[in-house]
PyMOL Python script that loads the backbone (N, CA, C, O; Angstrom):
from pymol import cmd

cmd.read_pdbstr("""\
ATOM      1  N   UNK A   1      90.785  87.946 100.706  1.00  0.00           N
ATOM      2  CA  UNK A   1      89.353  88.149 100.579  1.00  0.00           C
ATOM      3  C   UNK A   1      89.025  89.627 100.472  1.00  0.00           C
ATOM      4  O   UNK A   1      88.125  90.093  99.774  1.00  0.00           O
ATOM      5  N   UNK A   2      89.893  90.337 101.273  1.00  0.00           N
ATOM      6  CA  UNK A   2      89.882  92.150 101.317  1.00  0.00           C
ATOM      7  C   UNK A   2      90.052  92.468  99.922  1.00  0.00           C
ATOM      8  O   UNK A   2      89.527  93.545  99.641  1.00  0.00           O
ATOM      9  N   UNK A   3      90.684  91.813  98.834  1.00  0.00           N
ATOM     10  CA  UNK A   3      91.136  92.591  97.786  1.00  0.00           C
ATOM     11  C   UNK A   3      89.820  92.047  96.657  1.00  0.00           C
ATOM     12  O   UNK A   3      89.089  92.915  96.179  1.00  0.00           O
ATOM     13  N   UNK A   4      89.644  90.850  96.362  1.00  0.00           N
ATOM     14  CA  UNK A   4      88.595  90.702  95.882  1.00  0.00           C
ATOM     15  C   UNK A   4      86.883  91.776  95.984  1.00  0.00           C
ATOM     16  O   UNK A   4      86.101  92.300  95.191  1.00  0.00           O
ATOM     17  N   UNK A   5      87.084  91.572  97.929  1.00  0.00           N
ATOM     18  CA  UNK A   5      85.510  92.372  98.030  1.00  0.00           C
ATOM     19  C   UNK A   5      86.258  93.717  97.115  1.00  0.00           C
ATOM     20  O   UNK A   5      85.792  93.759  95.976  1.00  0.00           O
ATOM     21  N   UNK A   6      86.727  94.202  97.237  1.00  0.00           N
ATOM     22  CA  UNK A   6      87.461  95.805  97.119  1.00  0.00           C
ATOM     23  C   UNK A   6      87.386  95.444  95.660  1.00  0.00           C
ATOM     24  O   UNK A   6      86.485  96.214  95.330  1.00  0.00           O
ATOM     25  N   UNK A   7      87.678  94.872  94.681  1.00  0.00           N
ATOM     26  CA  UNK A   7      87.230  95.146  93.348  1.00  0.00           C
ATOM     27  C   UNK A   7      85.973  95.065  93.222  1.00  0.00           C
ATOM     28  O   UNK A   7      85.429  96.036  92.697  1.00  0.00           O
ATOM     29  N   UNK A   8      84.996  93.756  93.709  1.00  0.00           N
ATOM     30  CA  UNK A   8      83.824  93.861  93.044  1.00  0.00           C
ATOM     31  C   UNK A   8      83.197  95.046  93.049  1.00  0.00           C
ATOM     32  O   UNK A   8      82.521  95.499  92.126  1.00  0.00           O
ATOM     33  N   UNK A   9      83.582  95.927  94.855  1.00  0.00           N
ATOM     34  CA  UNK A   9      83.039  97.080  95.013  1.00  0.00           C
ATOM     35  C   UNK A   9      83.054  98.415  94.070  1.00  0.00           C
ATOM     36  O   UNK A   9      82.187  99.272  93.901  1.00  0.00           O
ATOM     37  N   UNK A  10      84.603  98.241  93.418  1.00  0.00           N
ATOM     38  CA  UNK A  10      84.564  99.020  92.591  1.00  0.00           C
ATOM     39  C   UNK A  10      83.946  98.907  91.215  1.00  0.00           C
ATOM     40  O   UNK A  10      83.464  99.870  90.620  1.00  0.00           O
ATOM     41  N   UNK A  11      83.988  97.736  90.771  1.00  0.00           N
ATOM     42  CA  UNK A  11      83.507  97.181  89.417  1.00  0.00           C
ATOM     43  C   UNK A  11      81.984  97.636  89.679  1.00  0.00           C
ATOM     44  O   UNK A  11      81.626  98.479  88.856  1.00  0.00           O
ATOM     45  N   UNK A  12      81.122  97.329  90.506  1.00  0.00           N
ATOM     46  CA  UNK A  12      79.818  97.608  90.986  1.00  0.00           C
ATOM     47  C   UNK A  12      79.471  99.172  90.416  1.00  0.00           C
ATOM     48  O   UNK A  12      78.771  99.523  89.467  1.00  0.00           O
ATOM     49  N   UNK A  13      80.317 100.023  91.472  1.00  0.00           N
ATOM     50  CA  UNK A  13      80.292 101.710  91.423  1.00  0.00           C
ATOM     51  C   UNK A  13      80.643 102.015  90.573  1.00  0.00           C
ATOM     52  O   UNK A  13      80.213 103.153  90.380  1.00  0.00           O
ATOM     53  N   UNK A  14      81.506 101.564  89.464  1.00  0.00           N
ATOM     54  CA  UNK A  14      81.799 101.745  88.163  1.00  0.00           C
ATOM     55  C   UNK A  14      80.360 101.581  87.244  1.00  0.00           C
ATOM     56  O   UNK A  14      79.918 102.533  86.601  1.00  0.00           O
ATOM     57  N   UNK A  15      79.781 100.416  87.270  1.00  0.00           N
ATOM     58  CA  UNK A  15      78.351  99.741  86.679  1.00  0.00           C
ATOM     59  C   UNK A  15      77.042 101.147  87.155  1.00  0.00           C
ATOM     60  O   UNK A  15      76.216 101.739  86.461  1.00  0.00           O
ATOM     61  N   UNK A  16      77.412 101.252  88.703  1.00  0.00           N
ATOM     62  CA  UNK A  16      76.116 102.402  89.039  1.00  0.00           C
ATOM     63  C   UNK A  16      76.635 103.745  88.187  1.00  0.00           C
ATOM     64  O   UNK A  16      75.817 104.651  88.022  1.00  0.00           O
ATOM     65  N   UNK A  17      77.987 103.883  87.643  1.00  0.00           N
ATOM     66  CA  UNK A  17      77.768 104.852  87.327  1.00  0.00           C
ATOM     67  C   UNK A  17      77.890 105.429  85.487  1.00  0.00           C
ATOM     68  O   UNK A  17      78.121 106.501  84.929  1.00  0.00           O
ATOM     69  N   UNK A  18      77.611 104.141  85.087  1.00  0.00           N
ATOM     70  CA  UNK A  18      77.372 104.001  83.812  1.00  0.00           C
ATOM     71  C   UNK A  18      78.071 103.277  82.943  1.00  0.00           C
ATOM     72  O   UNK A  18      77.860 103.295  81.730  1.00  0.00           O
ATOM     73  N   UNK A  19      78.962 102.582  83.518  1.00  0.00           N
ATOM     74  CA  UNK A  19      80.001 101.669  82.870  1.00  0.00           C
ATOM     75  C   UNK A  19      78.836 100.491  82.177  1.00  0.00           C
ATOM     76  O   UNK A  19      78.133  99.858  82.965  1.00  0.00           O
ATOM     77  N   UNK A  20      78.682 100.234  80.490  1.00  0.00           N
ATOM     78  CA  UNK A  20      78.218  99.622  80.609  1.00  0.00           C
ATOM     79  C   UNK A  20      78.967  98.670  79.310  1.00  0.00           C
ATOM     80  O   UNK A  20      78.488  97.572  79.025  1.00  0.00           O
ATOM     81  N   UNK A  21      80.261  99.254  78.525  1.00  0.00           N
ATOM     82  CA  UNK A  21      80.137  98.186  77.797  1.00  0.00           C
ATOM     83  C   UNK A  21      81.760  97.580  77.817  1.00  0.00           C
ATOM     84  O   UNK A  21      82.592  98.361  78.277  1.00  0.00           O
ATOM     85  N   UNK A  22      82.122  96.593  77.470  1.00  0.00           N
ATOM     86  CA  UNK A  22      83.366  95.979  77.756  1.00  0.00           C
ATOM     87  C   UNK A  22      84.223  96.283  77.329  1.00  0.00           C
ATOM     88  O   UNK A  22      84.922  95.325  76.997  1.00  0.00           O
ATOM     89  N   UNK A  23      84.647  97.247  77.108  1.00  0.00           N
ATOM     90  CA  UNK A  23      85.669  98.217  76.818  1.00  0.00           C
ATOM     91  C   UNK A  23      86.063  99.707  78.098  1.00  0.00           C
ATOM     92  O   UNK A  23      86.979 100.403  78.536  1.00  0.00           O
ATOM     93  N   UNK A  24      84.531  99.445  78.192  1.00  0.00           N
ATOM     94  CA  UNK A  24      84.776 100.467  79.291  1.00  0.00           C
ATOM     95  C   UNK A  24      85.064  99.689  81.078  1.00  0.00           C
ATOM     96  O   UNK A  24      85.275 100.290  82.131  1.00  0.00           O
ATOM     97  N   UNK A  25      84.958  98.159  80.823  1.00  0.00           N
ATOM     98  CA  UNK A  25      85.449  97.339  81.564  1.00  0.00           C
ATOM     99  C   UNK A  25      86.863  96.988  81.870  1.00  0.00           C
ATOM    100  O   UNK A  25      87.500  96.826  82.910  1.00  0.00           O
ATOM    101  N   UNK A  26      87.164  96.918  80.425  1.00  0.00           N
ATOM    102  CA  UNK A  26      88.080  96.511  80.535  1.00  0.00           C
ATOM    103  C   UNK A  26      89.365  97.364  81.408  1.00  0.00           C
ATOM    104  O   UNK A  26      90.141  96.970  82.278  1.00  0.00           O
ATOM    105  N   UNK A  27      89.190  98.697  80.741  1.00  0.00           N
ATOM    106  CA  UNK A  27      89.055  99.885  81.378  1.00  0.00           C
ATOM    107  C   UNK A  27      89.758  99.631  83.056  1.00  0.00           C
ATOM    108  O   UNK A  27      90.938  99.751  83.383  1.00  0.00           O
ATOM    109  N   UNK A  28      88.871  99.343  83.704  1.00  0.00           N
ATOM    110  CA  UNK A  28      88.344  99.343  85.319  1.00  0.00           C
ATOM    111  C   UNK A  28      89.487  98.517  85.590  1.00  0.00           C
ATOM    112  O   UNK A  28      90.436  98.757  86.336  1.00  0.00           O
ATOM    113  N   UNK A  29      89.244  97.439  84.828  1.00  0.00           N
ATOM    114  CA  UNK A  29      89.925  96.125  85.239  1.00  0.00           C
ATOM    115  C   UNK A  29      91.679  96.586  85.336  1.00  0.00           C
ATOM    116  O   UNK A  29      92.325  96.219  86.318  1.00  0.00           O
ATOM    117  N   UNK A  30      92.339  97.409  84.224  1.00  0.00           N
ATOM    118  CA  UNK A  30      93.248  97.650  84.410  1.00  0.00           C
ATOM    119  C   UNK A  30      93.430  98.750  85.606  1.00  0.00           C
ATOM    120  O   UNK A  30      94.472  98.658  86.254  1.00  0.00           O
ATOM    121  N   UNK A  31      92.739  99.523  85.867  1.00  0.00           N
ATOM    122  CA  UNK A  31      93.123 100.402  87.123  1.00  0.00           C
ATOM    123  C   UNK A  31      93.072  99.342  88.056  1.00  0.00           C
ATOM    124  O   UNK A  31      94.189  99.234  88.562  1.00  0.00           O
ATOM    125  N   UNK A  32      92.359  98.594  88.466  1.00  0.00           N
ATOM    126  CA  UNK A  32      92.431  97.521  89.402  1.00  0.00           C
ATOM    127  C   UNK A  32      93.411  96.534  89.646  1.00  0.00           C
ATOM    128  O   UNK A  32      93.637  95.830  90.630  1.00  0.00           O
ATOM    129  N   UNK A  33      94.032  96.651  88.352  1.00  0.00           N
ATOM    130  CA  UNK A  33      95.591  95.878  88.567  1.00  0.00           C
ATOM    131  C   UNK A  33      96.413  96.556  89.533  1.00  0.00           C
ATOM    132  O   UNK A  33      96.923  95.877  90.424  1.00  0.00           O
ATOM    133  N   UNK A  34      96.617  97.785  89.490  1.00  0.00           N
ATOM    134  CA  UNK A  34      97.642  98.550  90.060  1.00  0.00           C
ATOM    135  C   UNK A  34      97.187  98.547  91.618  1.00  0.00           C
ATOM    136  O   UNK A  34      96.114  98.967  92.052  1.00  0.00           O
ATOM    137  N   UNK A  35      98.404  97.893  92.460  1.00  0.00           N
ATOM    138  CA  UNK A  35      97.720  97.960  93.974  1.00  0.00           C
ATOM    139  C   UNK A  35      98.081  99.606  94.534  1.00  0.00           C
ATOM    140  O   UNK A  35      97.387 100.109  95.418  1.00  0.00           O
ATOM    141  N   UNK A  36      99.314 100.401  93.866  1.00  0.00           N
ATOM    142  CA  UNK A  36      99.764 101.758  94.405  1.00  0.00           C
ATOM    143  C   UNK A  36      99.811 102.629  93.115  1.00  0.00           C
ATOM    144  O   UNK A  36     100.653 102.665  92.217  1.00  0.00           O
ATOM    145  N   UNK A  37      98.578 103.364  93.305  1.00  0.00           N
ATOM    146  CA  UNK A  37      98.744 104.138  91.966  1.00  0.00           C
ATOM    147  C   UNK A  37      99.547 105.139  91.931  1.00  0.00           C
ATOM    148  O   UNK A  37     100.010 105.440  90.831  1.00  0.00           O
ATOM    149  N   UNK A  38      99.921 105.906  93.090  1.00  0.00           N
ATOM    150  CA  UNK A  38     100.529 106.441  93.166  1.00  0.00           C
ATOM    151  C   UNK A  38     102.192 106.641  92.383  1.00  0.00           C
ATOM    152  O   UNK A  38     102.708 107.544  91.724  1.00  0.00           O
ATOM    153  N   UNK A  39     102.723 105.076  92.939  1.00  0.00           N
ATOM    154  CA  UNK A  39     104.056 104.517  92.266  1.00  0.00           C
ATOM    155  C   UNK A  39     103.840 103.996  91.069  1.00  0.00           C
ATOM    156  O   UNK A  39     104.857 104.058  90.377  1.00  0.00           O
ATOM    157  N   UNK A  40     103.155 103.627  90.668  1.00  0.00           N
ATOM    158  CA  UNK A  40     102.835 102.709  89.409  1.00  0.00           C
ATOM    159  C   UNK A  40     103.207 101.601  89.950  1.00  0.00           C
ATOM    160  O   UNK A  40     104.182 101.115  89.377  1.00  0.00           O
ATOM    161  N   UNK A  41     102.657 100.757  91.195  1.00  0.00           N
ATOM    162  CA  UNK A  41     103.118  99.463  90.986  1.00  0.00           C
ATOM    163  C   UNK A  41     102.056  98.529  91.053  1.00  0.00           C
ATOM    164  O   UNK A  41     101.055  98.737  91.739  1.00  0.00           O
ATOM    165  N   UNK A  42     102.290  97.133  90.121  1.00  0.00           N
ATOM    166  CA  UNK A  42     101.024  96.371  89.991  1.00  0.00           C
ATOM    167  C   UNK A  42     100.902  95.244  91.336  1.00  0.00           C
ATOM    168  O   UNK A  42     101.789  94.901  92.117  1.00  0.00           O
ATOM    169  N   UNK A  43      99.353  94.794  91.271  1.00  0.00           N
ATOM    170  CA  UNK A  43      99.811  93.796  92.354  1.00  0.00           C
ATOM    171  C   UNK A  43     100.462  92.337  91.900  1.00  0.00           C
ATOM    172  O   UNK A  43     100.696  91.455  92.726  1.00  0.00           O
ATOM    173  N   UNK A  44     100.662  92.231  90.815  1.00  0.00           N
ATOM    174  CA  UNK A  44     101.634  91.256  90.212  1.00  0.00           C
ATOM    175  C   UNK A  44     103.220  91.696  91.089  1.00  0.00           C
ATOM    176  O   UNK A  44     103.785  90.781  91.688  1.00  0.00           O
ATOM    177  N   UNK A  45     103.676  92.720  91.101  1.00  0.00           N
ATOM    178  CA  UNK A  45     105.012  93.206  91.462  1.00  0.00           C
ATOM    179  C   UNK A  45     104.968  93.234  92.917  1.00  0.00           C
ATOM    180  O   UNK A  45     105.966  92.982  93.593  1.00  0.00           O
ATOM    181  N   UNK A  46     103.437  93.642  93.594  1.00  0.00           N
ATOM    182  CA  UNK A  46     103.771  93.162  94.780  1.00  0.00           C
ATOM    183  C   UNK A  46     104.058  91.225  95.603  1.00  0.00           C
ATOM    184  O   UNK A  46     104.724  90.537  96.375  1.00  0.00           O
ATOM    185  N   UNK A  47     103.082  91.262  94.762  1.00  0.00           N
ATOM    186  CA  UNK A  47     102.477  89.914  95.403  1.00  0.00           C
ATOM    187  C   UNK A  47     104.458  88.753  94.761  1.00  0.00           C
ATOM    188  O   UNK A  47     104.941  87.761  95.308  1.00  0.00           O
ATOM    189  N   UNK A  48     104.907  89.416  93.696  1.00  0.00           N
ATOM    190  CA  UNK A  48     106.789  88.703  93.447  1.00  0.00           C
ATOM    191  C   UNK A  48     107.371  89.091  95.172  1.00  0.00           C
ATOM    192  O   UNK A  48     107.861  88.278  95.957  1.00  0.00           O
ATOM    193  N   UNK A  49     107.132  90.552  95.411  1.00  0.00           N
ATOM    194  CA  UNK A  49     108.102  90.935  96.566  1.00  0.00           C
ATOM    195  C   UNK A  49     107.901  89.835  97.385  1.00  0.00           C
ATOM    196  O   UNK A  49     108.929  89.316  97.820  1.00  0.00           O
ATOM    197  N   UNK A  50     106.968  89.406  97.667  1.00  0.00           N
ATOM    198  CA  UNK A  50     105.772  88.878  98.734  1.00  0.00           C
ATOM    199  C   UNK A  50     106.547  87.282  98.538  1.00  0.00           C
ATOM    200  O   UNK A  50     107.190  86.759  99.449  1.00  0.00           O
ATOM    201  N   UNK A  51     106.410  86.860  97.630  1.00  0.00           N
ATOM    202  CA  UNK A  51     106.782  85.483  97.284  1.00  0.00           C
ATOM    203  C   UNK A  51     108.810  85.876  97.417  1.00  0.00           C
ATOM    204  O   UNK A  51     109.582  85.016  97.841  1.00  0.00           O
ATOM    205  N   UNK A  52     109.083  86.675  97.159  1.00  0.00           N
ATOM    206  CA  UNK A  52     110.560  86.663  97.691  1.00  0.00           C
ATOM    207  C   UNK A  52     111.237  87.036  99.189  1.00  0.00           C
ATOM    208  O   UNK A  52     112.432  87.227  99.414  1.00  0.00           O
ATOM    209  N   UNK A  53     109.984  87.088 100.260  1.00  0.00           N
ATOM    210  CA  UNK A  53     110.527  87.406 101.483  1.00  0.00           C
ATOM    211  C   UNK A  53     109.524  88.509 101.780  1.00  0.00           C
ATOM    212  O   UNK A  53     108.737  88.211 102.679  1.00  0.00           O
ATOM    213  N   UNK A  54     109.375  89.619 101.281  1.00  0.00           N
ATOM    214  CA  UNK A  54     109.057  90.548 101.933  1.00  0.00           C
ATOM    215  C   UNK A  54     107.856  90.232 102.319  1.00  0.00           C
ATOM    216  O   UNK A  54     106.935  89.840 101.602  1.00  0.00           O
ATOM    217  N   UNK A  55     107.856  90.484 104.031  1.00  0.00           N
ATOM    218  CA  UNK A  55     106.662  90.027 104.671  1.00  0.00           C
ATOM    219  C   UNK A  55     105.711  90.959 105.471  1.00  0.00           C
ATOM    220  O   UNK A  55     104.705  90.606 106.087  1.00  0.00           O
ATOM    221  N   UNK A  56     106.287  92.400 105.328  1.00  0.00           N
ATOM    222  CA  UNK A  56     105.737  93.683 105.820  1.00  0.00           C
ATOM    223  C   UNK A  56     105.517  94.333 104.915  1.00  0.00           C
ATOM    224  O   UNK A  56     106.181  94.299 103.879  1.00  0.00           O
ATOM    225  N   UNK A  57     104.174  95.334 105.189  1.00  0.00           N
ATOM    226  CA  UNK A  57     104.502  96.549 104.048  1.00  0.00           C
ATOM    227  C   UNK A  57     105.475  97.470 103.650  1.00  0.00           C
ATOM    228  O   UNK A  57     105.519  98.133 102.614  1.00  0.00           O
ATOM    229  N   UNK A  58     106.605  97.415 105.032  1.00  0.00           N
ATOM    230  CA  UNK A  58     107.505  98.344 104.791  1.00  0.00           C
ATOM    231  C   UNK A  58     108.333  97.778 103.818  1.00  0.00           C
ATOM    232  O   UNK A  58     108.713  98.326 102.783  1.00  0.00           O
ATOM    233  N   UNK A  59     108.683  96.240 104.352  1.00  0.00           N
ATOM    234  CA  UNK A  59     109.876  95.498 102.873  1.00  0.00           C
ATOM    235  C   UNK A  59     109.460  95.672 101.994  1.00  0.00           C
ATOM    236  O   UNK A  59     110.276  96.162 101.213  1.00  0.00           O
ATOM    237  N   UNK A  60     107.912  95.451 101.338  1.00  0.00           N
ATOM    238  CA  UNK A  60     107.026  95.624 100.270  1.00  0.00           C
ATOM    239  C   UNK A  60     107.695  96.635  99.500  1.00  0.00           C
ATOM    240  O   UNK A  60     108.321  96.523  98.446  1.00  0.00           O
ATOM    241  N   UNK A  61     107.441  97.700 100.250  1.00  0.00           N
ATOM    242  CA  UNK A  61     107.451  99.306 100.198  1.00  0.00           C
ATOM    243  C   UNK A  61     109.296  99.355  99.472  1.00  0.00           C
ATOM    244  O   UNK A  61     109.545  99.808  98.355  1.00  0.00           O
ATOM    245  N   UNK A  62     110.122  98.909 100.217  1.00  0.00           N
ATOM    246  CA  UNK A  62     111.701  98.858 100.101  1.00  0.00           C
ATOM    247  C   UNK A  62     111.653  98.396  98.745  1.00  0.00           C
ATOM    248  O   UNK A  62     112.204  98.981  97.813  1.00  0.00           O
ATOM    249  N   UNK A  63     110.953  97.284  98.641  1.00  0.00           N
ATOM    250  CA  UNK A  63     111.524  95.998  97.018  1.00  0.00           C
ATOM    251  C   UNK A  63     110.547  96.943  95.992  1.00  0.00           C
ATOM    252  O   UNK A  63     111.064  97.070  94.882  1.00  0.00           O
ATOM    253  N   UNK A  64     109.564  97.458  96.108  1.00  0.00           N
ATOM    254  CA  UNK A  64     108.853  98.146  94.849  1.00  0.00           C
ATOM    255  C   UNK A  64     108.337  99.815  95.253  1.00  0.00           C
ATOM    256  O   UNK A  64     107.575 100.497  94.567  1.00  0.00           O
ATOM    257  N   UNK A  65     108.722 100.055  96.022  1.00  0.00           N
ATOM    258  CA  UNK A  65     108.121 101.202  96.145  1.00  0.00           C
ATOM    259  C   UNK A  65     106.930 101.879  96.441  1.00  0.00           C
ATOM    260  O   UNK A  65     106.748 103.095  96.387  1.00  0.00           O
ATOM    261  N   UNK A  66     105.827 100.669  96.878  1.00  0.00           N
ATOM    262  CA  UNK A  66     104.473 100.471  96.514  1.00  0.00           C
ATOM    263  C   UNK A  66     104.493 101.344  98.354  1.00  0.00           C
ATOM    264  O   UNK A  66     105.346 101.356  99.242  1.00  0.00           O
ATOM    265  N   UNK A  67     103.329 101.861  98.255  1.00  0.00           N
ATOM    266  CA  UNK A  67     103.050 102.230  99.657  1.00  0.00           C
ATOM    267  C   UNK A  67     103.881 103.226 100.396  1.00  0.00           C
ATOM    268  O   UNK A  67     103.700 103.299 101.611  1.00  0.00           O
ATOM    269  N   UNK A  68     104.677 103.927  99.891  1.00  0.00           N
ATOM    270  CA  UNK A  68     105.951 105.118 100.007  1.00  0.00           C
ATOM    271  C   UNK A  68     104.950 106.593  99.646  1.00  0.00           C
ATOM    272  O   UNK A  68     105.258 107.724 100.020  1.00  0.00           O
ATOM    273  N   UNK A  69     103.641 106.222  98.792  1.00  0.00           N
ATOM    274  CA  UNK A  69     103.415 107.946  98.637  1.00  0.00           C
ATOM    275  C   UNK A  69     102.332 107.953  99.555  1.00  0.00           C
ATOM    276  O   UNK A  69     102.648 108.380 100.665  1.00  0.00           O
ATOM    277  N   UNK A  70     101.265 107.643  99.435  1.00  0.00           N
ATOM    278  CA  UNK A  70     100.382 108.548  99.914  1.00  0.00           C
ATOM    279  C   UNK A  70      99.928 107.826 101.017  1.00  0.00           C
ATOM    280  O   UNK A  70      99.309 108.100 102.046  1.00  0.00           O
ATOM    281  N   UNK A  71     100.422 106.800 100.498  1.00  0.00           N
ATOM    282  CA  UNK A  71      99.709 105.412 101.937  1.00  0.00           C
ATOM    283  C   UNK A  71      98.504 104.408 101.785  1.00  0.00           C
ATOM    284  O   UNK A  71      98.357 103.277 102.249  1.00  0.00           O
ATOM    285  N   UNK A  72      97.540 105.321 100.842  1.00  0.00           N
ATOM    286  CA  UNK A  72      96.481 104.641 100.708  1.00  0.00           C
ATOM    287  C   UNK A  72      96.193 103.202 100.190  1.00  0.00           C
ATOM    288  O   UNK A  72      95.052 102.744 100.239  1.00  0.00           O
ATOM    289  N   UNK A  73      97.386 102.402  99.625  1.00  0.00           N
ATOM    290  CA  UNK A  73      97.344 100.962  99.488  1.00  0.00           C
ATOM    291  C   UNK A  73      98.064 100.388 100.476  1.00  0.00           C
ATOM    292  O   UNK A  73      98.470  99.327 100.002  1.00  0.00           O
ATOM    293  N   UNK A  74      98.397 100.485 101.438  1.00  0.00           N
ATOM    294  CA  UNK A  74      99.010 100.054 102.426  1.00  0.00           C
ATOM    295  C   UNK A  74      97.956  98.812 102.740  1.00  0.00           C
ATOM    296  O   UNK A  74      98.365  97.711 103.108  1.00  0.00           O
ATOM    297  N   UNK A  75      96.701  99.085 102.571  1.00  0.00           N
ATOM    298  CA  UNK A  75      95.746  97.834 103.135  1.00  0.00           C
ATOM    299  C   UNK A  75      95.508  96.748 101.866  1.00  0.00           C
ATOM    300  O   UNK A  75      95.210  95.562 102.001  1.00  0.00           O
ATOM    301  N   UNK A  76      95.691  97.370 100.771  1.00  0.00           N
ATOM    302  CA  UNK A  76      95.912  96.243  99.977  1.00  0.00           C
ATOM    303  C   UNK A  76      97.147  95.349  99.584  1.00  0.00           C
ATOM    304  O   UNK A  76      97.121  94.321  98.909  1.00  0.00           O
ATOM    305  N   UNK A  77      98.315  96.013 100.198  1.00  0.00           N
ATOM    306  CA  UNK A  77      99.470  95.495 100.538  1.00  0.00           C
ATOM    307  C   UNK A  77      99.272  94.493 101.629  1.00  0.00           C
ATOM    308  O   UNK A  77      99.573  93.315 101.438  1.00  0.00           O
ATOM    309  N   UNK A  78      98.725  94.955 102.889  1.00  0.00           N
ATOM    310  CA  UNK A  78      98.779  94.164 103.796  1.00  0.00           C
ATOM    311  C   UNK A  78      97.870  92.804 103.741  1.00  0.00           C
ATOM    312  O   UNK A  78      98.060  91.812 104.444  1.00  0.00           O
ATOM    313  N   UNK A  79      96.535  93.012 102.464  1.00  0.00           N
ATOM    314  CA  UNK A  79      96.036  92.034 102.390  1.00  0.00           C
ATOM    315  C   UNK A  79      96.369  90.983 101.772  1.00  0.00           C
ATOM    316  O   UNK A  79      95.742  89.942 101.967  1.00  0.00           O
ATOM    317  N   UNK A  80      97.657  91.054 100.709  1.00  0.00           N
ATOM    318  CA  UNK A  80      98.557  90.413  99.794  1.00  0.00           C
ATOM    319  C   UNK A  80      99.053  89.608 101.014  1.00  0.00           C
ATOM    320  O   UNK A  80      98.471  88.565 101.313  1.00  0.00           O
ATOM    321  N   UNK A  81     100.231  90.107 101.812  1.00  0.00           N
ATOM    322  CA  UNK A  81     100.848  89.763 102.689  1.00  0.00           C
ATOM    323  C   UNK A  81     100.068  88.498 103.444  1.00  0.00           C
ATOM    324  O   UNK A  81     100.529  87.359 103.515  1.00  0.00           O
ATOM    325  N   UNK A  82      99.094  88.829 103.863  1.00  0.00           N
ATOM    326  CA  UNK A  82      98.269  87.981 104.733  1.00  0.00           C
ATOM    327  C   UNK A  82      97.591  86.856 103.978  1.00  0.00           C
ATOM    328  O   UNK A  82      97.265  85.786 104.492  1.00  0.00           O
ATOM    329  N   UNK A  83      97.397  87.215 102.634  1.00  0.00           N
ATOM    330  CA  UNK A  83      96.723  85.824 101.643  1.00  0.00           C
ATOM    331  C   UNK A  83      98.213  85.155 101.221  1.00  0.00           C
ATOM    332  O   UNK A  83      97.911  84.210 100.493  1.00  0.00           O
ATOM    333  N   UNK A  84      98.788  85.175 101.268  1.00  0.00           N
ATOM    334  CA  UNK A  84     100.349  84.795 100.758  1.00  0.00           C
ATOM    335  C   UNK A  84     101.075  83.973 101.724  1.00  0.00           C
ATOM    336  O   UNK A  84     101.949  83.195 101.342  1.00  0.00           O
ATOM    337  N   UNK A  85     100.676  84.136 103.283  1.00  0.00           N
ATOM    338  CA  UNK A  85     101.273  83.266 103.806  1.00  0.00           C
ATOM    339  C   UNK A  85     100.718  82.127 104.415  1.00  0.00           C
ATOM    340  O   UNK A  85     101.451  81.283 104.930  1.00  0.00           O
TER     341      UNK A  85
END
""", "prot")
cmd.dss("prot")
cmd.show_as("cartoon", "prot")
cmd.util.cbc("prot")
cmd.orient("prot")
């Protein structure tokens, strides 16, 4: 439910700030794929780790790398984790 609110929020602040035509959506939508921008990893690649065992952010972190730089998806990692099981 954390990752959903967390896009609309962004899709929203994107809209307040002039996003208005579907290209420039589409746009959004792909940064929103990526749960660690940092690593480049998508939440497709997390949410495989997730379905193969890894049940922490740290295994997460081990199988893709996701959550190793800066930290700041660590909560969208953990919200994968928690909708997954």
């Amino acid at each position: 439910m954390g990752l959903e609110k967390e896009k609309y929020l962004k899709i929203r602040k994107a809209q307040a700030q002039g996003v208005r035509t579907v290209e420039e959506l589409k746009e959004i939508e792909s940064l929103l794929r990526n749960a660690c921008a940092c690593k480049n990893v998508t939440i497709d690649e997390v949410v495989k780790a997730v379905e193969n065992g890894a049940d922490t952010v740290e295994k997460v972190g081990e199988a893709t790398k996701a959550g190793t730089g800066c930290g700041r998806c660590k909560g969208i990692i953990s919200d994968i984790i928690e909708n997954k099981r």
